[in-house]
C-alpha positions in Angstrom: 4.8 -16.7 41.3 6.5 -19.5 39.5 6.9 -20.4 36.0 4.5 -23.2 35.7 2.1 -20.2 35.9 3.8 -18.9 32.2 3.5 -22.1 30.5 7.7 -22.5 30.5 7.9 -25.7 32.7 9.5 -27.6 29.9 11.5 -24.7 28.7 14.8 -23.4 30.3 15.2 -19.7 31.5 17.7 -18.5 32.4 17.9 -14.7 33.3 19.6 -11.5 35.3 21.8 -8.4 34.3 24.4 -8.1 31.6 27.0 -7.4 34.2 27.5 -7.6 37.7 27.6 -4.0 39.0 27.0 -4.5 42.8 26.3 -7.1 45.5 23.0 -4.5 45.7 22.2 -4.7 42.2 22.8 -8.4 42.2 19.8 -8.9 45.2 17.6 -6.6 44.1 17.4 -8.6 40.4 17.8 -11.8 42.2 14.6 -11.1 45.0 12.5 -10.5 42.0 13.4 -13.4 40.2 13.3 -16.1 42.6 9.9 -16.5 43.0 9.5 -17.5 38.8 11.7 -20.2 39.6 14.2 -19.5 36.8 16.8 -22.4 36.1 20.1 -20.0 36.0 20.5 -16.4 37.2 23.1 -14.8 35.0 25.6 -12.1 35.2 28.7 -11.4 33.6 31.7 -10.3 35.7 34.7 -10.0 32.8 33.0 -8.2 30.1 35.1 -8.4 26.4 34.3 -5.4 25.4 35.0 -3.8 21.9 36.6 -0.9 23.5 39.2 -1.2 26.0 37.9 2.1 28.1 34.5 0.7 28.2 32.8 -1.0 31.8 34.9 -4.7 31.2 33.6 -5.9 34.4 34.3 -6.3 38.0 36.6 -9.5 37.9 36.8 -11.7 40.6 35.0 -9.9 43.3 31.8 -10.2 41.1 32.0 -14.2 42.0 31.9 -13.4 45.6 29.1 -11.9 44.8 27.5 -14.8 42.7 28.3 -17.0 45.9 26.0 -15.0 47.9 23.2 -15.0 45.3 23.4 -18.6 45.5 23.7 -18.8 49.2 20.9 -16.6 49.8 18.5 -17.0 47.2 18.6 -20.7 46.2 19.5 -19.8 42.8 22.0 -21.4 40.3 24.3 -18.8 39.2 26.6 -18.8 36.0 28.4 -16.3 34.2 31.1 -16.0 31.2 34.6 -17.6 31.1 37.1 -16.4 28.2 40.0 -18.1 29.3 41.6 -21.0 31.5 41.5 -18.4 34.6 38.2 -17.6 34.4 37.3 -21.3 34.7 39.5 -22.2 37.6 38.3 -19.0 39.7 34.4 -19.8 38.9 35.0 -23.6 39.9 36.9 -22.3 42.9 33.7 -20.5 43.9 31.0 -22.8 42.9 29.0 -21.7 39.7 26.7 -23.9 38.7 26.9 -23.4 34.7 29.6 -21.1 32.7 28.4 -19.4 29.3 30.7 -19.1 26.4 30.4 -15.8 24.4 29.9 -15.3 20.6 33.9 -13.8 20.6 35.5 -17.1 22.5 33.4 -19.0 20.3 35.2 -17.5 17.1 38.3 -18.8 18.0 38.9 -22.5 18.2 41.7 -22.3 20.2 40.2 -20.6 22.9 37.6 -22.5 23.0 39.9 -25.8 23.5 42.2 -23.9 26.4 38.7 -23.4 28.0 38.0 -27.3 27.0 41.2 -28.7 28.6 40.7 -26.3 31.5 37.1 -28.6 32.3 38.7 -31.6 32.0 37.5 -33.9 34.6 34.7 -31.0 35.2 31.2 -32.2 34.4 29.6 -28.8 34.5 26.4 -27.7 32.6 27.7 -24.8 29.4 26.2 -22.4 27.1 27.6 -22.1 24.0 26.3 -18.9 22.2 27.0 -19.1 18.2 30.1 -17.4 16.7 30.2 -13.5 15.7 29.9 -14.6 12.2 27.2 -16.9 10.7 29.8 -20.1 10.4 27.9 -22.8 11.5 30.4 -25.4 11.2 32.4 -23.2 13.7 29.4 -23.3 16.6 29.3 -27.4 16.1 33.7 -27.3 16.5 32.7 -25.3 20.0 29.9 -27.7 21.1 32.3 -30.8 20.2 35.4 -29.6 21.5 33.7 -29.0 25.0 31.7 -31.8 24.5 34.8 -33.9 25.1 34.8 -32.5 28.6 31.2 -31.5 29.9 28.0 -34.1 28.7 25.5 -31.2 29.9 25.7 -28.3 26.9 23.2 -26.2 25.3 23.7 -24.2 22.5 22.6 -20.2 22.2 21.5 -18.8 19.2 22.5 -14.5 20.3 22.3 -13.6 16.5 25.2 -12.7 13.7 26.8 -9.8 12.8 26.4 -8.5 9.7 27.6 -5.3 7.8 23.8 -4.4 7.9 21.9 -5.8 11.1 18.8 -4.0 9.8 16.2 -3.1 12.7 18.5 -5.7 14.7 21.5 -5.0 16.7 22.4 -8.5 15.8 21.0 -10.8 12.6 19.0 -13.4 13.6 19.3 -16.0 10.9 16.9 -18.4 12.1 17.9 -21.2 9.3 21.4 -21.6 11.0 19.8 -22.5 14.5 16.9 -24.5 12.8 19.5 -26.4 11.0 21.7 -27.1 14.1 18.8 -28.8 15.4 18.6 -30.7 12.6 22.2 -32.3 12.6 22.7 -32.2 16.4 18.6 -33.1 17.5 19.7 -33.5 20.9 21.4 -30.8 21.7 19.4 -28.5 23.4 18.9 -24.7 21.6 17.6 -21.4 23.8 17.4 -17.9 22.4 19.1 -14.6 23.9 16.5 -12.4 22.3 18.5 -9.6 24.1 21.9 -9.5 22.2 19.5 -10.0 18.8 16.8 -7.2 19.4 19.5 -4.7 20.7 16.1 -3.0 21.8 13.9 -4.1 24.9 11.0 -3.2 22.6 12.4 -6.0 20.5 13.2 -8.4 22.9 9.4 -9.7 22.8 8.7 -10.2 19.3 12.3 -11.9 19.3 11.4 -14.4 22.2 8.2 -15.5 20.6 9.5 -16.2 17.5 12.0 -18.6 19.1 9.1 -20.4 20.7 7.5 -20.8 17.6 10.4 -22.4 16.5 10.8 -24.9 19.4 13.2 -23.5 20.9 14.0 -25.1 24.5 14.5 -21.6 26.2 15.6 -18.0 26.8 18.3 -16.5 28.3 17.2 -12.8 28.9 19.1 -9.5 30.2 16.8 -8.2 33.2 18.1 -5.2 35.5 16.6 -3.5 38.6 17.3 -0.3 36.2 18.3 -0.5 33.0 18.6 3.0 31.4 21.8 3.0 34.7 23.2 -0.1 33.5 27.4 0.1 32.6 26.6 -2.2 29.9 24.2 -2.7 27.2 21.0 -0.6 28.8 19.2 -0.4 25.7 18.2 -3.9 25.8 17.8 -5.2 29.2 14.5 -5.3 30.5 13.2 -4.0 33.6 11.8 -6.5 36.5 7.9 -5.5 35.4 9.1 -6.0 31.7 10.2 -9.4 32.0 6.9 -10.5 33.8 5.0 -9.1 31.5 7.3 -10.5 28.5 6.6 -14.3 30.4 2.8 -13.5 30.8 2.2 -12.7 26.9 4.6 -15.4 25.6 2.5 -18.1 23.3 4.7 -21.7 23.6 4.0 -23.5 21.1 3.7 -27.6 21.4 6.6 -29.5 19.9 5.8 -32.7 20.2 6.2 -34.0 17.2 3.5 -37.1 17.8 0.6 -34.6 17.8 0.4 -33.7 14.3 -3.4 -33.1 12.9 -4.5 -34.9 9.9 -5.2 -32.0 7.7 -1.7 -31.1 8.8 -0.2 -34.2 7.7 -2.4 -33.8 3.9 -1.1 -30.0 3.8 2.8 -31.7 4.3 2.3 -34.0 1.4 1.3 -31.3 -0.9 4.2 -29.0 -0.5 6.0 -32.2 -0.6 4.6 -32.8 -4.2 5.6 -29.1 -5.3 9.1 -29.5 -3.3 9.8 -32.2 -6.0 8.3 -30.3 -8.5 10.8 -27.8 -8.1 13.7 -30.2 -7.7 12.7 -31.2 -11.1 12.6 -27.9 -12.9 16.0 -27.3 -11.3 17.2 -29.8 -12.5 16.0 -28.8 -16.1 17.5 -25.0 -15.7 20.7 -26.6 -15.2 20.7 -28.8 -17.7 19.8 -25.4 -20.4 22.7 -24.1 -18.8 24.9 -26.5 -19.9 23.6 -25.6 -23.5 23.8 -22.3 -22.8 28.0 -23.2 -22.1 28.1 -24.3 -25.2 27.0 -21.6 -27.3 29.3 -19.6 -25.1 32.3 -21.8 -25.7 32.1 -22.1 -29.1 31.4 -18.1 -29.7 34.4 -17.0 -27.2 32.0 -15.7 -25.0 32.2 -14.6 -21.0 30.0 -16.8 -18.7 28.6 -13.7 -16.7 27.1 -11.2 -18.6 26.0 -8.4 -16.4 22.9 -6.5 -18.5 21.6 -10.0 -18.6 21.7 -10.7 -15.3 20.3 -7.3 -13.9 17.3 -7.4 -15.8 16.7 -11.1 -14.8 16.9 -10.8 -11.5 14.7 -7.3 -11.5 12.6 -9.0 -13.8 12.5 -12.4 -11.1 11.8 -9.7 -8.1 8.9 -7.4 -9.8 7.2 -11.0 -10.5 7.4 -12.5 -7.2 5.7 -9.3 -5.7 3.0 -9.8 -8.1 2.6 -13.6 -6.6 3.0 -11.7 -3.4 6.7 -13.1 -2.2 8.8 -11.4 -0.4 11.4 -9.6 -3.0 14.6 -10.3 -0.2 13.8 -13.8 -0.2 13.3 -14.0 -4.3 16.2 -11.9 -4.7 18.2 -14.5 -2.5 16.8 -17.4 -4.4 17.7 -16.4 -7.2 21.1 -15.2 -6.9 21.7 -18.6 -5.6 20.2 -20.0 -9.1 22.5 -17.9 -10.9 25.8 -18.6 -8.7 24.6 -22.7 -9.9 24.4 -21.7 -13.5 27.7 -19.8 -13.8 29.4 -22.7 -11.8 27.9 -25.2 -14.1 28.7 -23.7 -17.3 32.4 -23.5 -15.9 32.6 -26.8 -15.1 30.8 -27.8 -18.7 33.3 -25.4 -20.7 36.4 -27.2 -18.8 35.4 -30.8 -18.7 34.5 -30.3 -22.5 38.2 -28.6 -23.2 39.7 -31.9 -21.6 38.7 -34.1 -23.9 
């Protein structure tokens, strides 16, 4: 079996267990993997737990047994580095690619020790995205290792939120969408697992990524899950993760192969993009009037009844133009947060002079 058969020969997978348990474990995910060719297997052998009497891994004997995967499968291995250590013991051994987790990727000084610990290492990374949904902070990863390693990919793994929803992490497909749009050649993959927090999740999460042009997975896959030490709600089994590749829909993404009608469809929404822009621009501009009336009466900017029946007002009429209330709610608290911090600016630039 190989992964030409899936469609994913110009997509990166990379895939194996959440942790390294046992050199057994390790063969018995590897021997099933092999034969779909993937790119990287994965494991992780220090584990950052949130809790320090939690699994945290079996340190350096797990790349011992990475070394043997390699040897005896033919497969690139990688696996997560934290600190200075962890890179000098992996490059001791051999890995073919290191991952860098959503907690080192928080801290910018972590992620340099790691960076000055590569130096002189070209070595292919992962970065997945920060804890929290700071995208500036997952570009300060990608460029501070990018001054050591030319081969990095980014990994959207979700954000944690004080509500994840149905998730175990957020999503938030805009930030990764628009990481693609200020770095277009850095390359994005998805770790549905760490977003859906579920393996009956993990599907509807991959194919959404494809959708998006994503340039590849990296998935959680155990000879058993439910007896996994670490995460065993979302790993997939060996069946699952065929059957997840057989039922994935990749979507083309080159961008030269763009219908006609597709092309006339753009330029419409283009028009009513403007459109918008314009009566935007108007709503501000009454705001500014509206500053005035406020100024000159001693009045607050935010005036809460107000803005409560707006916004439910705003919501029960985008239902009825069949919107999604979240997204109309978001919208327009955005509006709002624009109107207050115009009419602030109005009333002080007008006390000035």
């Amino acid at each position: 079996m190989n992964n030409s058969r899936f469609g994913l020969t110009d997509r990166l997978l990379v895939a194996g267990p959440c942790a390294a348990e046992s050199l057994e474990q390790l063969r018995a995910v590897a021997f099933s993997l092999k034969d779909i060719s993937v790119d990287w297997f994965r494991a992780g052998i220090w584990k950052p737990r949130t809790r320090p009497s939690s699994f945290e891994g079996v340190g350096e004997k797990g790349l011992e047994w990475l070394a043997e995967i390699r040897k005896e499968f033919g497969l690139k291995v990688c696996t997560e580095v934290a600190s200075p250590y962890h890179v000098e013991q992996c490059l001791a051994y051999g890995l073919d690619a290191l991952w860098i987790g959503a907690r080192t990727t928080t801290n910018p000084f972590s992620v340099q020790d790691i960076a000055d610990a590569l130096h002189g290492v070209d070595i292919p990374l992962f970065v997945k995205n920060p804890l929290n949904p700071d995208l500036k902070l997952w570009i300060g990863a990608v460029e501070r290792l990018s001054a050591s390693c030319s081969d990095i990919h980014a990994v959207h793994r979700g954000f944690s939120l004080v509500d994840n929803g149905i998730y175990r992490q957020t999503p938030l497909w805009q930030l990764p969408v628009e990481l693609k749009r200020l770095m277009p050649d850095l390359k994005i993959l998805c770790d549905p697992s760490h977003i859906a927090g579920r393996r009956e999740l993990v599907f509807p999460v991959a194919q959404k990524a494809m959708r998006l042009g994503f340039d590849g997975l990296m998935i959680e896959v155990h000879d058993n899950p439910d007896s996994a030490m670490t995460d065993s709600m979302q790993q997939l089994d060996i069946s699952g993760f065929k059957r997840l590749l057989e039922e994935l829909e990749i979507s083309d993404t080159d961008e030269d192969r763009d219908d006609v009608s597709l092309e006339e469809l753009r330029g419409r929404i283009d028009e009513i993009d403007l459109q918008l822009l314009s009566l935007l621009g108007k709503r501000m501009g009454l705001s500014e009037k509206v500053a005035a009336i406020k100024r000159d009466n001693n009045m607050s900017i935010f005036r809460l009844k107000r803005w409560e029946v707006l916004l439910n007002d705003r919501m029960e009429r985008g239902e009825r133009l069949k919107l999604n209330r979240e997204f109309v709610k978001d919208l327009f608290e955005l509006i709002h947060e624009q109107s207050m911090e115009v009419q602030d600016r109005f009333i002080e630039d007008t006390e000035k002079n």
